[in-house]
C-alpha positions, 0 to 999 in steps of 0.5 A: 102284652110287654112294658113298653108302648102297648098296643093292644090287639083288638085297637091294632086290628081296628086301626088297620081295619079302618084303613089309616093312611099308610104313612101314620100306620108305617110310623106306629109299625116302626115305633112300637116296642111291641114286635109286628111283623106281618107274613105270608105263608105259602103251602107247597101241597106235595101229596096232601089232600089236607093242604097243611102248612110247611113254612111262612115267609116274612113280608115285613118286620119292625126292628123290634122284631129283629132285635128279639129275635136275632135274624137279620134282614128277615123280610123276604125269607123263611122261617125255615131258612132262618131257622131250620130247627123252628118248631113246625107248630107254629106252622099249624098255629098260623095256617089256622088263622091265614084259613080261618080269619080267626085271631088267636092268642097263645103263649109258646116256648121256642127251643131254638131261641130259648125263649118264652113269647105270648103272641097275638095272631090276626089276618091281614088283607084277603083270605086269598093272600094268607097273611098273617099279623102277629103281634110278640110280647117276650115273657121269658123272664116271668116264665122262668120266675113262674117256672122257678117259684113252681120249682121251689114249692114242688121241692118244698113239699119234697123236703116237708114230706121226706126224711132223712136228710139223706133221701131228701139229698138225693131227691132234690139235689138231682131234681135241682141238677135238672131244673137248671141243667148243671153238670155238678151240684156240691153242698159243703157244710163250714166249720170255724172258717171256709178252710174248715169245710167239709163236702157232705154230698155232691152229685155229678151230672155225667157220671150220675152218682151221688156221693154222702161223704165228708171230705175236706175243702179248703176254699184259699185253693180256688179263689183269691183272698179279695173273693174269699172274704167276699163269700165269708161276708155272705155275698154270691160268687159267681164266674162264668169263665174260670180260665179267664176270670181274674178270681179264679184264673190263677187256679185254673188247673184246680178247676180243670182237675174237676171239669169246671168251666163255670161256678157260683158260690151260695153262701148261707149265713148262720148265727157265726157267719157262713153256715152252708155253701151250695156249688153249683158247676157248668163244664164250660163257660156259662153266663149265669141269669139273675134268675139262676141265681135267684133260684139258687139262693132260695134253695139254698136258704130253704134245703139248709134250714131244713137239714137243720131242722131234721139236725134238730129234730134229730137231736131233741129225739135223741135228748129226749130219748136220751132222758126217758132212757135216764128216766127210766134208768133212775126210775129202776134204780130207785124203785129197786133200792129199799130206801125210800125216796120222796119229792114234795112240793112248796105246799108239802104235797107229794111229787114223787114216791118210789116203790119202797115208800108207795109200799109202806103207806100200802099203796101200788101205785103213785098216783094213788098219792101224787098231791097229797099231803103225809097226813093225807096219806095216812101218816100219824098227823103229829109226825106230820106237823113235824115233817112239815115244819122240817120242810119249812126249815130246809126251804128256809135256809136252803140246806139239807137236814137230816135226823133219825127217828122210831116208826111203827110201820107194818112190818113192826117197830123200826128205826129211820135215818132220813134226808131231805135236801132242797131243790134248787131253780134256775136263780137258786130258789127252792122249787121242792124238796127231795129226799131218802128214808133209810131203814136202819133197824138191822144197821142198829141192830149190828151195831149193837151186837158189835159193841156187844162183840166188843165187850166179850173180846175186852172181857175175853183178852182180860179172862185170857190174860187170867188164864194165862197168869194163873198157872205161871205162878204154881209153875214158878213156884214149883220150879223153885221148890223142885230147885231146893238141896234136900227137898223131900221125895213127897214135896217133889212128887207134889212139884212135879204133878202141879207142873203137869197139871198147870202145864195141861192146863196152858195146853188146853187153853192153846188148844181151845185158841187154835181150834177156834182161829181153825174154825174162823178159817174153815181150816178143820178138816174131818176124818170121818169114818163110822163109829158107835156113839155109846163106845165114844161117850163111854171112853170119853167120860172115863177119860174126864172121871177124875176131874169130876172125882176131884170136884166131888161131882157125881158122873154117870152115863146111860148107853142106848139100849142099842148101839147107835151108828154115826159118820163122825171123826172120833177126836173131834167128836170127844172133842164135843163130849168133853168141852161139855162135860169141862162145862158141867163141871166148872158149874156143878157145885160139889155134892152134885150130878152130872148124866150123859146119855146116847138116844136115838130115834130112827123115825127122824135117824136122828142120834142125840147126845145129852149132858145134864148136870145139876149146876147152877144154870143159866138166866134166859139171857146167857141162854140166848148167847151161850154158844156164841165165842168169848162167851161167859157166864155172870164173873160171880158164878164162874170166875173161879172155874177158869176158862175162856169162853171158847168151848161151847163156842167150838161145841157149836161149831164142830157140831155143824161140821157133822151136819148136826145141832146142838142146844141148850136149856135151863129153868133158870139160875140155880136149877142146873142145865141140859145141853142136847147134841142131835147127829144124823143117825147111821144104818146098823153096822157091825162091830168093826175089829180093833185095829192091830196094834203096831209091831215095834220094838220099844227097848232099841234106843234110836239115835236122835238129832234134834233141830230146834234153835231154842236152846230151852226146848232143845235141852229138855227135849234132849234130857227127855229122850236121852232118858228114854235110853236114846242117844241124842245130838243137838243142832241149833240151825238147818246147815247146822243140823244137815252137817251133823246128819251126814256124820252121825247118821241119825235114825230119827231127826226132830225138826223144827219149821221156824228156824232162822236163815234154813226152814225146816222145809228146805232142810227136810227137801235137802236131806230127802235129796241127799241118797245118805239121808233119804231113809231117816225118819223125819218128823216136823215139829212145829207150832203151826198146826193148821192142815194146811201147815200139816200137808205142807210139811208132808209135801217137803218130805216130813213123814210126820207132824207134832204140834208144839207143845210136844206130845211125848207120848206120841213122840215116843211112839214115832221115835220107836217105830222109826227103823234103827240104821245101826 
């Protein structure tokens, strides 16, 4: 039954039985808050053997009843005239009890008056009469609170159960939609302030779509500024008329672009104010209940907190994964690096090791040394106490330390370079102690070798300086003879041969340096054809016989007894032959012997090459560095044989070129050494014929111009040539020099490349473009000499290439085969 005065049924139903005087039960029928009405109901049997009811007519009603009901004047009508869309259940229900005599009580929803009645039923007078008494309690407000509670736990468990905030959306969205009969739901998330909103979802009624999107609102455009800050202080707005409220009405046709008639406002309240509003629309007017609102709120507060839990939820996945990944990323990279890291806690026990150090304590696994402390692990306990008390240190002051030490490890004696840094707390408290151990045994080890390297280029550049100053001072002095009135035919043959032979010397030396700067550039290019090596060496040491014949050194060769095929190029391949017998040579005292031998071994195809010399040998050590550049001997055994330090140098290296080895050997100082070239042996081949000797004639004279800017070279180049019987002009630069070639018609032009302003390049390309001047023979001459140098000069249209300083010979070969235009 309803607050009020309450009657209940059974005292009712006996007061009335006990037969009170009309008058008092008149008084209690119209006092009562309680509705009573008693009815008459009144069957019309149209072909229904089952006489059911059709209708009830109303004998008396308190103004309870018609206040509650909404009918006017009730008594004396039926049901069914005063509400034609009555529920014919309730027929049902009271014929039952105008029948039976039966009360009944029940509670029952009437569509047609929108509301909820728990109802009494009892018959009053004779079963003839098929009245009924009823006795309504109005119970709409608690079924919709019991309806709205049931709502909010059926979507509660929608939100638990379901994910992401998507499908939750469109669930119970439109199960709210439905719940309270709304034609749009709209959720907006706020920013910095209300006009800082953005619509996330919405769902519309009639057009049944459920839009995920983050379009932008400004909510100045549908309220005043009064309402504004009202929803910004977290109250509800609701407006049951937006044409006619004073809040919105001035923004009537905004709310009309939308199709709203009537709107609340659910504010959440965040942290910063409003986090969250839910929209809730009617097409037309609409009074909003207290109920409504009341659902409104909680679904609110709960659908938000749950978006932001799964937000949250979503973002701890995403940190979480976001450090596993970090995890994993600084895992690989610490247990890929070779250095070896480390975390020790406050009490020196092992937090973290990586690969690296797991493996030198010859461990595969970390937890084979987590919590253990470095003497438990197997370090050496000394080293341990010392480690330990480093840890002190840096958890004492904080700071990082570091320092090197020797280790015998495994793997043998090696050198550490280590770190150790503290971990810092949230308040700056050392919490643990990280870092690194470097192996640096091969860092030291280079280091060392630089030095070394060093050291050979300071001795190199003072031996260098050496070499080049020794033959400066015969030179001069030969000049000065050679400039002397009435010097002897004998003393000027002297000057003349100690110029030729110092000057070799110089040209030596050059050679070796630009061999070497080749080498280091991988510039060398082999011409590499099949030759015999026994030919090779023979003709080599006849071309080396004087030197050792001028040091009283003994020379001998012994020829395989076959002949011993190889792929080499023949110049670089004397080339190793001599700087070896240079070095026998500069080492063997006189009185001694030097053998050069060919072998091969056709069950390896290898072809060797030996130079054996008697000399004063090598210690172990110079062994050990022998072919390395700028490398010489001890100063006393070699200071007066000259030299740079370069030949065995190039000896290495011209070897590799051909896929060969070479190598050196000696019993000690004093006991002479063997040096040992290995080739890749060749098939047999024959003999091929010598090549046709180039036909010329070498008494034409040419006509010469020369091209060279300086006037020394110039001069003795044309004193030389003119010597020589050939007729030679000099020009000193490229416009110069093509002038004078277009009148005196030269057969041969020797060109300088670094000439100044016009290089010998442009001045080749301008004089094969000129048809006069196209035929003459051109030849570079230059002292760059790399290939790259050579094939350029080839590309502007040299025919030749001479490396300065001139090789007559080979200058005086080109110049006669060059073909006379006069």
């Amino acid at each position: 039954m309803i607050v009020g005065s309450r009657l209940e049924a059974s005292s009712t139903e006996s007061l009335i039985g006990r037969g009170q005087s009309d008058a008092i039960y008149r008084a209690l029928f119209n006092s009562i808050d309680q509705v009573v009405c008693i009815f008459e109901v009144i069957f019309e049997v149209i072909f229904d053997q089952d006489e059911r009811p059709i209708d009830y007519r109303f004998l008396e009603a308190n103004p309870a009843f018609e206040k509650e009901a909404e009918l006017k004047a009730p008594v004396g009508t039926t049901a069914r005239e005063m509400l034609p869309d009555l529920d014919v259940s309730w027929n049902e229900i009271y014929g039952q009890v105008a029948r039976t005599g039966k009360p009944t009580r029940f509670e029952k929803y009437s569509p047609s008056m929108d509301r909820w009645f728990d109802v009494y039923a009892f018959r009053s007078g004779a079963a003839e009469q098929h009245r009924v008494a009823l006795l309504f309690d109005n119970i709409t407000a608690r079924k919709r609170r019991e309806f709205n509670a049931e709502f909010l736990d059926e979507i509660s468990l929608d939100m638990a159960r379901l994910e992401p905030e998507k499908q939750i959306l469109a669930v119970v969205a439109k199960k709210f939609m439905e719940h309270l009969k709304l034609s749009r739901l709209s959720l907006i998330e706020i920013g910095d302030s209300l006009d800082d909103a953005k619509v996330f979802f919405e769902l519309h009624r009639d057009e049944g779509a459920l839009a995920f999107d983050a379009r932008r609102r400004l909510f100045s455009a549908f309220m005043t500024a009064a309402t504004l800050k009202q929803l910004a202080s977290g109250q509800i707005v609701a407006v049951g008329d937006v044409q006619n409220d004073r809040r919105t009405a001035s923004f009537s046709q905004a709310y009309k672009d939308f199709d709203v008639g009537a709107l609340i406002f659910v504010p959440f309240l965040g942290d910063k104010g409003v986090a969250f509003v839910l929209v809730a629309n009617h097409s037309g007017a609409y009074a909003w209940r207290g109920d409504e609102i009341d659902v409104m709120k909680r679904f609110a507060g709960r659908l938000w907190q749950r978006l932001e839990q799964l937000r949250y939820a979503r973002a701890l996945d995403e940190l979480t994964a976001e450090s596993e990944r970090q995890k994993r990323l600084y895992e690989a990279i610490l247990s890929s690096t070779p250095d070896m890291q480390f975390i020790f806690d406050l009490d020196y026990r092992f937090l973290y090791a990586n690969d690296a150090l797991l493996k030198t304590f010859g461990l595969s696994s970390l937890d084979d040394l987590l919590g253990k402390r470095l003497s438990e692990a197997g370090y050496e306990p000394s080293l341990a106490k010392v480690r330990e008390r480093e840890f002190d240190t840096v958890i004492a002051t904080g700071a990082p330390l570091r320092s090197q030490e020797p280790f015998t490890s495994p793997e043998g004696q090696r050198i550490y370079d280590y770190i150790m840094v503290p971990v810092l707390g949230e308040h700056g408290e050392v919490e643990a102690i990280a870092g690194t151990t470097r192996d640096i045994t091969e860092l030291k080890q280079h280091e060392l070798a630089l030095l070394e390297a060093d050291r050979r280029k300071n001795q190199f550049m003072a031996v260098l300086s050496h070499e080049l100053r020794n033959p400066l001072a015969p030179i001069k002095n030969s000049i000065f003879v050679l400039g002397q009135p009435g010097i002897a035919p004998e003393q000027a043959e002297h000057a003349r041969e100690v110029l030729e032979r110092q000057v070799d010397q110089l040209t030596r030396l050059v050679d070796d340096l630009l061999d070497a700067t080749r080498v280091e550039h991988d510039k060398i290019q082999l011409q590499k054809k099949n030759l015999e090596l026994n030919e090779l060496v023979v003709h080599t040491v006849e071309d080396y016989r004087a030197l050792f014949d001028a040091r009283g050194v003994g020379l001998e060769v012994v020829r395989a007894s076959e002949p011993v095929w190889v792929s080499g190029d023949w110049n670089r391949l004397a080339q190793i032959v001599g700087n070896l017998l240079q070095n026998a040579a500069k080492f063997t005292p006189s009185g001694g012997l030097t053998t050069v031998s060919v072998q091969s071994d056709t069950a390896i195809d290898q072809a060797f090459i030996e130079v054996v010399d008697t000399g004063l040998g090598m210690s172990a050590e110079t062994l050990a560095h022998i072919f390395q550049p700028f490398m010489q001997a001890d100063a006393s055994l070699d200071h007066s044989a000259g030299g740079l330090g370069l030949g065995l140098a190039l000896v290495k290296d011209l070897v590799h070129l051909h896929d060969g080895s070479v190598s050196a050997t000696s019993a000690g100082i004093g006991k002479g050494a063997r040096f040992q070239v290995r080739l890749p042996l060749k098939l047999s081949l024959a003999t091929p014929p010598p090549p046709e000797a180039a036909s010329y004639d070498a008494r034409r004279h040419r006509k010469v111009l020369i091209i060279e800017d300086n006037p020394d070279v110039a001069s003795m180049l044309q004193m030389v040539l003119e010597h020589k019987g050939h007729d030679v002009v000099l020009a000193h630069d490229g416009p110069q020099g093509i002038a004078i070639a277009r009148h005196f018609k030269p057969d041969v032009v020797l060109c300088d490349i670094g000439l100044p302003g016009m290089d010998g390049y442009t001045v080749a390309q301008t004089m094969q473009a000129d048809p006069e001047l196209k035929s003459l023979l051109l030849v570079a001459l230059s002292g760059y000499a790399m290939p790259s140098d050579i094939e350029q000069a080839r590309q502007a249209g040299f025919d030749h290439h001479i490396a300065k300083p001139v090789n007559l010979d080979q200058l005086t070969q080109f110049i006669d085969e060059a073909p006379a235009r006069h």
